[in-house]
C-alpha positions in Angstrom: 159.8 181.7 69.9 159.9 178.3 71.3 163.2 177.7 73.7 165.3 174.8 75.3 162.8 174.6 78.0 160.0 174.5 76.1 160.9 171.5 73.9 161.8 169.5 77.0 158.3 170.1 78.3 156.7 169.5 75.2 158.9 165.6 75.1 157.8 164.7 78.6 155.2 166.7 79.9 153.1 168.5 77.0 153.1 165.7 74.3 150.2 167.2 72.0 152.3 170.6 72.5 154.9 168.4 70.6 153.5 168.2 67.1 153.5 172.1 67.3 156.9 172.5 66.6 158.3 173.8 63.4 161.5 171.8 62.2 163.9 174.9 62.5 162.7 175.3 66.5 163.7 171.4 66.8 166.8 171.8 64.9 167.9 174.6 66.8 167.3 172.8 69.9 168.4 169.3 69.4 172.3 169.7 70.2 171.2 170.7 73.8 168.6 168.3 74.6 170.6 165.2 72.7 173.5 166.7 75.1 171.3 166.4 78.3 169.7 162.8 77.1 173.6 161.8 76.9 173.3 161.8 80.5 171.5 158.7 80.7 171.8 157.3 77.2 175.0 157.7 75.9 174.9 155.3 73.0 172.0 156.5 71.1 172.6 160.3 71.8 176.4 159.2 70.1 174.3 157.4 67.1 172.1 160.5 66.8 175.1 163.2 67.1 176.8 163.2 63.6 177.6 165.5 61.4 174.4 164.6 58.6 171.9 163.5 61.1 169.0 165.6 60.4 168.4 166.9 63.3 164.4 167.6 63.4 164.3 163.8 62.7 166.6 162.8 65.4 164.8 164.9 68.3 161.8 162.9 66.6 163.5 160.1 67.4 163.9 161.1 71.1 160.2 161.9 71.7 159.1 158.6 69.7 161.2 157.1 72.7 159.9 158.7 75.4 156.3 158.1 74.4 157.0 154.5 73.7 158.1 154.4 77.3 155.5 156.4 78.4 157.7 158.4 79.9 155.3 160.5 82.9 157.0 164.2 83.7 160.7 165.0 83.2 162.8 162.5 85.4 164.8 163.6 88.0 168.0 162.8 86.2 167.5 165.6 83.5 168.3 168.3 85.4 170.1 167.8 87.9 173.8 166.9 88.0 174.4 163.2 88.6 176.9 162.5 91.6 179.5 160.2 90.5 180.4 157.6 93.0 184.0 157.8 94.4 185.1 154.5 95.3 186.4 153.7 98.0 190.3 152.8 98.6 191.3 149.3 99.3 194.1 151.1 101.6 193.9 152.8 104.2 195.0 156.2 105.3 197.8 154.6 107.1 199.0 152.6 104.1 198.4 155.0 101.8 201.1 157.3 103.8 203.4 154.6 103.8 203.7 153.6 100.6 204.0 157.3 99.4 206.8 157.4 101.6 208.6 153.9 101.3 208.3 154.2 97.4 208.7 158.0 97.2 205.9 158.4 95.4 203.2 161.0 95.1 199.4 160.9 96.0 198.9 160.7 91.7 201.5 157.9 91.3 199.5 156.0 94.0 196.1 156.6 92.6 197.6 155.3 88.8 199.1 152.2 90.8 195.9 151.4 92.4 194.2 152.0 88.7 196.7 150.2 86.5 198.1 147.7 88.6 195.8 146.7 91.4 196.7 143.3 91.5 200.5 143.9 92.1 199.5 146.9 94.6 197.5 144.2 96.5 200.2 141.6 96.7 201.9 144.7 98.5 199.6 145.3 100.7 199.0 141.9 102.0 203.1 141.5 102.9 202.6 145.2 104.6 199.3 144.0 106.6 201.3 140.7 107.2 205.1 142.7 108.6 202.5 144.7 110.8 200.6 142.0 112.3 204.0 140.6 113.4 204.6 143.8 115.5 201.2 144.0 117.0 
């Protein structure tokens, strides 16, 4: 019995091993690995993740890709969980705190501020960093 594993070696590593598969092991297999390729390549795996897609076609599809690319190994972004960048405040710790406190506001309604209206926040800032320089 062929599992997950296996198939995902047999896409990037052990291509001949590929053409070994029987259609019910690819079918069984293909919600996880179209999962996992989502990663990277969320637009095809959506095209490819329907309800009628035949699914030994579709994971088909997948190695057809990854030989056409010539795709060497299993990358590194397969496996392992990718780290999503926070970004970094235009505020800092200072004026976060006051604007909490001056608008009585929480942390939330501060981050949805900064999301949604980042342009009006920012006109805020600037009078804040101006009032402060006065008192420096």
């Amino acid at each position: 019995m062929i599992d997950f594993t296996h198939v995902i070696d047999f896409i990037f590593k052990n291509k001949e091993d590929y053409k070994k598969l029987s259609d019910e092991d690819k079918e069984r297999t293909f919600f996880m690995v179209n999962r996992k390729l989502a990663r990277r390549f969320p637009e095809h795996a959506k095209l490819l993740n329907t309800k009628d897609t035949d699914k030994s076609t579709a994971l088909d599809i997948w190695y057809s890709y990854f030989i056409k690319i010539r795709a060497n190994g299993i990358p590194d972004w397969y496996w392992f969980k990718q780290k999503t960048l926070k970004k970094k405040s235009f505020l800092s710790g200072e004026e976060r705190e006051f604007f909490i406190n001056y608008f009585d506001i929480s942390e939330e309604d501060l981050d949805f501020l900064i999301l949604h209206f980042k342009e009006d926040l920012e006109e805020e800032v600037k009078k804040y960093r101006k009032f402060n320089k006065k008192d420096e």
